[in-house]
C-alpha positions as CSV (number, residue, x, y, z in Angstrom):
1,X,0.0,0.0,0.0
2,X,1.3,3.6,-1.2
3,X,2.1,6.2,1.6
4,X,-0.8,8.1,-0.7
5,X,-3.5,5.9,-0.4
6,X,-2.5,4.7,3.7
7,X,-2.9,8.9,4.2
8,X,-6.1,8.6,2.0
9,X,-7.8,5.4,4.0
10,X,-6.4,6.9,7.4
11,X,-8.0,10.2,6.5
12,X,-11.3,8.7,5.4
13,X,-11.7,6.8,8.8
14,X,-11.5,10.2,10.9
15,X,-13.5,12.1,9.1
16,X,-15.9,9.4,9.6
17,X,-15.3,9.4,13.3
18,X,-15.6,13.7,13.6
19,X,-19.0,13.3,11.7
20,X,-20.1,10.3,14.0
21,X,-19.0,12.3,17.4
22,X,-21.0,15.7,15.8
23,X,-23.9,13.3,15.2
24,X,-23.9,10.8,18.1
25,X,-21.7,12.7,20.9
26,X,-24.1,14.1,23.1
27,X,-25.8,10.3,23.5
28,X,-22.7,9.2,25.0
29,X,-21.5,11.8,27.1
30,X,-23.4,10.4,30.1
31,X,-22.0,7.3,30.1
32,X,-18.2,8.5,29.3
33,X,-15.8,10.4,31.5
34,X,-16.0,14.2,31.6
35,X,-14.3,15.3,28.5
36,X,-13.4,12.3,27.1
37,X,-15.6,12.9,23.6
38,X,-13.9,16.5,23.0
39,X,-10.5,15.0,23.8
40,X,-11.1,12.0,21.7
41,X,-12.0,15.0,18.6
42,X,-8.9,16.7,19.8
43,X,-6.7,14.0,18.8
44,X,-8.7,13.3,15.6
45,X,-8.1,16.6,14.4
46,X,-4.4,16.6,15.2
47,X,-4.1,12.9,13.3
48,X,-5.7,15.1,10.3
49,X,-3.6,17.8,10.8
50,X,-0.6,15.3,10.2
51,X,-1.8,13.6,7.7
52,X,-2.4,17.2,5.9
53,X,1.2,18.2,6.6
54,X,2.4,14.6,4.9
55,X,0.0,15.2,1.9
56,X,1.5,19.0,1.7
57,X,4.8,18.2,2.5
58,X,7.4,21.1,3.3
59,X,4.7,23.8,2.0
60,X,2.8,22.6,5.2
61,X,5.8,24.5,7.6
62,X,5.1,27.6,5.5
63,X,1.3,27.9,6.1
64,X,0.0,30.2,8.0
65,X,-1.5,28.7,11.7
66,X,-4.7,29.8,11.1
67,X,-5.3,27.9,7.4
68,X,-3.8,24.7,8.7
69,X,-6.5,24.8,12.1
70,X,-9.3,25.7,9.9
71,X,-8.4,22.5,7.2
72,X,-7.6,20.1,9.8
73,X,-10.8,20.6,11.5
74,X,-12.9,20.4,8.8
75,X,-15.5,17.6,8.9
76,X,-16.0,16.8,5.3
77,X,-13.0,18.3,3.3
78,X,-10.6,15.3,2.9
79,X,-7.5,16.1,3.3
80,X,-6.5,15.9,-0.6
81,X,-8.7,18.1,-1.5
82,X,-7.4,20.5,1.9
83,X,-4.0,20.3,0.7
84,X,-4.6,21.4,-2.0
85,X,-6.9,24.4,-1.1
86,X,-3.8,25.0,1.3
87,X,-1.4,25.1,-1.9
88,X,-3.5,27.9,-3.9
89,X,-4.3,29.9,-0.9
90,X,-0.6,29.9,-0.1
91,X,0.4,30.6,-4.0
92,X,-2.0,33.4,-4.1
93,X,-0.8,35.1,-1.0
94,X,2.9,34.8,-2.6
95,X,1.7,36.0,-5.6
96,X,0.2,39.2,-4.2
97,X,2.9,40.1,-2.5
């Protein structure tokens, strides 16, 4: 299996799990420890968040904070598709300037 398509399958699988905390979270919480659902979507978000820095490779260290949090935390923007978002925003700013 390609680094590409483990990132891809990896990827798939949390958006699937932020969508099914959004959707099914608050049925839980009762019967969870305090915090435990925002914590598990905590580390969700930072698996996506490395997964979108492997897909962007060293452009990723150049992004600004802000587009990298917004991307990563998306719930239905795979990460392919954030990368590259990431990748024209970022060429746009440099072409501006």
């Amino acid at each position: 299996m390609s680094e590409n398509v483990a990132v891809q399958e990896l990827d798939r699988a949390a958006l699937a799990l932020l969508q099914a905390l959004a959707a099914h979270g608050e049925v839980l919480k009762p019967y969870l420890e305090a915090n435990h659902l925002e914590a598990l979507s905590v580390e969700v978000v930072a698996l996506r968040r490395a997964l979108l820095g492997l897909e962007m490779g060293p452009l990723y260290w150049d992004a600004p904070a802000d587009i990298v949090a917004d991307l990563a935390q998306s719930t239905t923007l795979p990460v392919s598709e954030a990368a590259a978002k990431a990748t024209a925003r970022l060429s746009a700013k440099s072409n501006d300037a």
